[in-house]
Wavefront OBJ file of the C-alpha trace (Angstrom):
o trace
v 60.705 23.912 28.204
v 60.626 20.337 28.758
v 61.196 20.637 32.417
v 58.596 23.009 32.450
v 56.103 20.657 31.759
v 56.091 22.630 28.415
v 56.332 20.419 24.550
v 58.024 22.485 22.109
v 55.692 21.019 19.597
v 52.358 21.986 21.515
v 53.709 25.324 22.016
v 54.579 25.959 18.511
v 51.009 24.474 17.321
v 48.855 26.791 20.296
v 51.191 30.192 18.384
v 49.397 29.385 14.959
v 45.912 28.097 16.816
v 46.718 24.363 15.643
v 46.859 24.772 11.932
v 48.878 25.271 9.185
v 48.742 28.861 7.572
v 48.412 28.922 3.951
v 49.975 32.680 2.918
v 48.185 34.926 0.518
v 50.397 37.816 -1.620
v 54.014 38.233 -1.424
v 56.338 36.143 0.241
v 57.504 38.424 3.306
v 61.101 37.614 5.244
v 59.396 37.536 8.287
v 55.410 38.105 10.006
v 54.095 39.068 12.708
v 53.889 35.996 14.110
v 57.215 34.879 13.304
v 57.992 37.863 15.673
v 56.314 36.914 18.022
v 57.612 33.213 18.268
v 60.900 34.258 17.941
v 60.104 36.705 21.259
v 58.343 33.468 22.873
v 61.398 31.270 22.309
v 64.103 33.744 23.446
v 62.445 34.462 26.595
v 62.759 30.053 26.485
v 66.569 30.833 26.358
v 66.471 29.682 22.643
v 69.211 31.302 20.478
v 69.596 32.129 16.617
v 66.293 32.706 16.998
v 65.073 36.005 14.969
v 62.070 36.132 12.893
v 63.433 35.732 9.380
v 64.995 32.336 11.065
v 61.808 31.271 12.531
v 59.663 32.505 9.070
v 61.972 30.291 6.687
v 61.834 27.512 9.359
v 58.047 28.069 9.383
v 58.253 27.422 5.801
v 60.568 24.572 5.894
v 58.475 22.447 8.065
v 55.123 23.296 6.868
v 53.624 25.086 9.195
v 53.044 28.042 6.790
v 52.751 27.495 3.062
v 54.165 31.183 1.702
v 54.616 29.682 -1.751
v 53.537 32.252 -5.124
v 50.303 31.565 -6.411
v 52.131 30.719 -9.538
v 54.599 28.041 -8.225
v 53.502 24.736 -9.954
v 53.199 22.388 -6.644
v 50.763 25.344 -4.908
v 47.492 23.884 -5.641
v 48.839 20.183 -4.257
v 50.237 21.822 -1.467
v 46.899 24.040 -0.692
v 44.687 20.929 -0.991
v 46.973 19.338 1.757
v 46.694 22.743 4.230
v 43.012 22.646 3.876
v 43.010 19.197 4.428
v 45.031 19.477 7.592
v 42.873 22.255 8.471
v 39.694 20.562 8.516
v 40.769 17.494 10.235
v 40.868 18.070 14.233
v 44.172 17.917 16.102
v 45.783 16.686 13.357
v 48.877 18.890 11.450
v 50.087 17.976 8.089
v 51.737 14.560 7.646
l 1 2 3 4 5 6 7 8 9 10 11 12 13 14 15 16 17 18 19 20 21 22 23 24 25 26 27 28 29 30 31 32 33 34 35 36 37 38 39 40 41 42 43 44 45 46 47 48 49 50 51 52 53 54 55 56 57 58 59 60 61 62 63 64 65 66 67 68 69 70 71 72 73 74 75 76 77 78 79 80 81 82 83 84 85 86 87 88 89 90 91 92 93
């Protein structure tokens, strides 16, 4: 990627429009657009790559919040998406 001209971070950021998700409902092991960045990066010759992986690293990192409405920190967390959300070309920090 990088000697594509391509950052990993940009590319990751353009697949979820430049926001962080905040889920709705139950908790899936993987979404249709953790398919389809897991398809993005293996055609990038990335491996261990499938879209549970890529959903729970989603997760980990903060790109999507798929937390139950009833988890204590979700409201904190929320605030921070929506935050993130409003403020151009900025992600969560």
């Amino acid at each position: 990627m990088q000697t594509a001209g391509e950052g990993f971070s940009s590319f990751i950021w353009n697949m979820t429009g430049g926001k962080p998700i905040l889920s709705t409902g139950d908790v899936p092991g993987k979404t249709p657009l953790s398919e389809e960045m897991s398809k993005a990066l293996r055609k990038r010759g990335f491996k261990f790559v499938g879209p549970v992986i890529i959903d729970a690293w989603m997760q980990a990192v903060g790109i999507v919040n798929d937390h139950t409405t009833g988890w204590f920190r979700r409201k904190a967390v929320s605030a921070r998406l929506r935050a993130a959300r409003s403020a151009p070309g900025r992600g969560v920090q």
